[in-house]
C-alpha positions as CSV (number, residue, x, y, z in Angstrom):
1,X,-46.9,20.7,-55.0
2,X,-47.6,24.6,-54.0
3,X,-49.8,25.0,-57.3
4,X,-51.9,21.7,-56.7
5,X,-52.6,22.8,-53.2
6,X,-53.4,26.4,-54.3
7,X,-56.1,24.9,-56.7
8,X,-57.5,22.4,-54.0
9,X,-57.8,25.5,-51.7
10,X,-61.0,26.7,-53.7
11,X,-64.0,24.7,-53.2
12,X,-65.3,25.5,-56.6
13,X,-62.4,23.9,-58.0
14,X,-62.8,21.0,-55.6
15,X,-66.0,20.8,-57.0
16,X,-65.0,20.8,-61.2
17,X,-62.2,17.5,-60.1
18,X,-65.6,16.4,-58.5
19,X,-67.4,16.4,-61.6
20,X,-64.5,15.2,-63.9
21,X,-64.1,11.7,-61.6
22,X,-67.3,10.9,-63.8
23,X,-65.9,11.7,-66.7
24,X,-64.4,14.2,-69.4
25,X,-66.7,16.8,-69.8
26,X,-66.7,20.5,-72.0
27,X,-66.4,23.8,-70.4
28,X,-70.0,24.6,-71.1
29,X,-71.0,21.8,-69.0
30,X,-69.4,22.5,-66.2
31,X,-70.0,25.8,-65.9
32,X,-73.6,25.5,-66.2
33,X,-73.7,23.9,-62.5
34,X,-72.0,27.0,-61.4
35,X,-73.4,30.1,-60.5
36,X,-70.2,32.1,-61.9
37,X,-69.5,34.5,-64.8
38,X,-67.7,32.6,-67.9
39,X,-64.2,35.0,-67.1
40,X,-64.5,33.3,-63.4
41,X,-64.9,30.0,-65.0
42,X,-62.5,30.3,-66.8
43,X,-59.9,31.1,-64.4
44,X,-60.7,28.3,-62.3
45,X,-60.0,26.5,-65.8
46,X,-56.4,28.0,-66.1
47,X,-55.5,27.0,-62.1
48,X,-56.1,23.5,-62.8
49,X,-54.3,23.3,-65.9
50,X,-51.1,25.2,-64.3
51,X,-51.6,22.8,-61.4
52,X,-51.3,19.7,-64.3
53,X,-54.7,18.3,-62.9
54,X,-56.4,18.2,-65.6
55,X,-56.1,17.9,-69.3
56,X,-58.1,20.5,-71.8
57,X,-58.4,19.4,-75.5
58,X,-60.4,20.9,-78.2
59,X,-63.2,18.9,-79.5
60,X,-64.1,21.8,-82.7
61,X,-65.6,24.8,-80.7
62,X,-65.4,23.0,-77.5
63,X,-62.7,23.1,-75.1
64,X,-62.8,18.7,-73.1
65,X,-61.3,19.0,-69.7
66,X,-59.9,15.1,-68.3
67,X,-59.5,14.8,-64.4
68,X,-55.7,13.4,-64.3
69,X,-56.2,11.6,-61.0
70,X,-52.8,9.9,-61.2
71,X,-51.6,13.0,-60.9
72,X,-53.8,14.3,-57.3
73,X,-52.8,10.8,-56.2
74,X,-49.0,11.4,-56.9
75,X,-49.2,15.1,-55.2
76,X,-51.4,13.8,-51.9
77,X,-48.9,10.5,-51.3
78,X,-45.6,12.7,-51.7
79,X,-47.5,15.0,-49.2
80,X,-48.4,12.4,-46.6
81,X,-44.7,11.0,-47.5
82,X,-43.3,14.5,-46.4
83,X,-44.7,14.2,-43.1
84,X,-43.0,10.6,-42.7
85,X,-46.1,8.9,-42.8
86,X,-46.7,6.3,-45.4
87,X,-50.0,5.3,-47.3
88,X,-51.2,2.7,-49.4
89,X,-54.1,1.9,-51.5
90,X,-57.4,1.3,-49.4
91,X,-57.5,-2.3,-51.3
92,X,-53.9,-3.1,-49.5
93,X,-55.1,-2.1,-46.1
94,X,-58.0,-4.2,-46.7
95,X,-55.9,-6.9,-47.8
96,X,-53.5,-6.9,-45.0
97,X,-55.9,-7.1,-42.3
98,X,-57.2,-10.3,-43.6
């Protein structure tokens, strides 16, 4: 849980998870909505894979990085669990106020 929090801390890497809720995308594409060098980049890269957030594959030259959302989810619920609080999916609280 220390290394997901450690790459939630930054807001850039905030920001990549951000982008990758669309959808896969390639290194290149992220980076070029960041005002960063390619070695920055590509640290930012290496904390979110250590983290198991997301998932890099290579597509010929091209590195894909997948958001693995199950994964935030899993991390932020056993978090609020720690606290002894408990949380459900919004749709339940919806549902259970009906």
């Amino acid at each position: 849980m220390n290394q997901i929090f450690r790459a939630l801390s930054d807001p850039t890497r905030r920001r990549v998870l951000q982008l990758l809720r669309k959808g896969p995308m390639s290194a290149g594409e992220i980076s070029e909505r960041f005002d960063v060098s390619k070695p920055t980049m590509s640290a930012h890269f290496a904390v979110l894979k250590e983290a198991d957030l997301v998932h890099a594959e290579k597509s010929g030259k091209s590195v894909i990085y997948h958001l693995k959302l199950s994964v935030l989810e899993e991390a932020l619920l056993g978090f609020v669990h720690s606290f002894g609080g408990s949380a459900e999916a919004p749709e339940s609280r919806k549902e259970a106020t009906r």
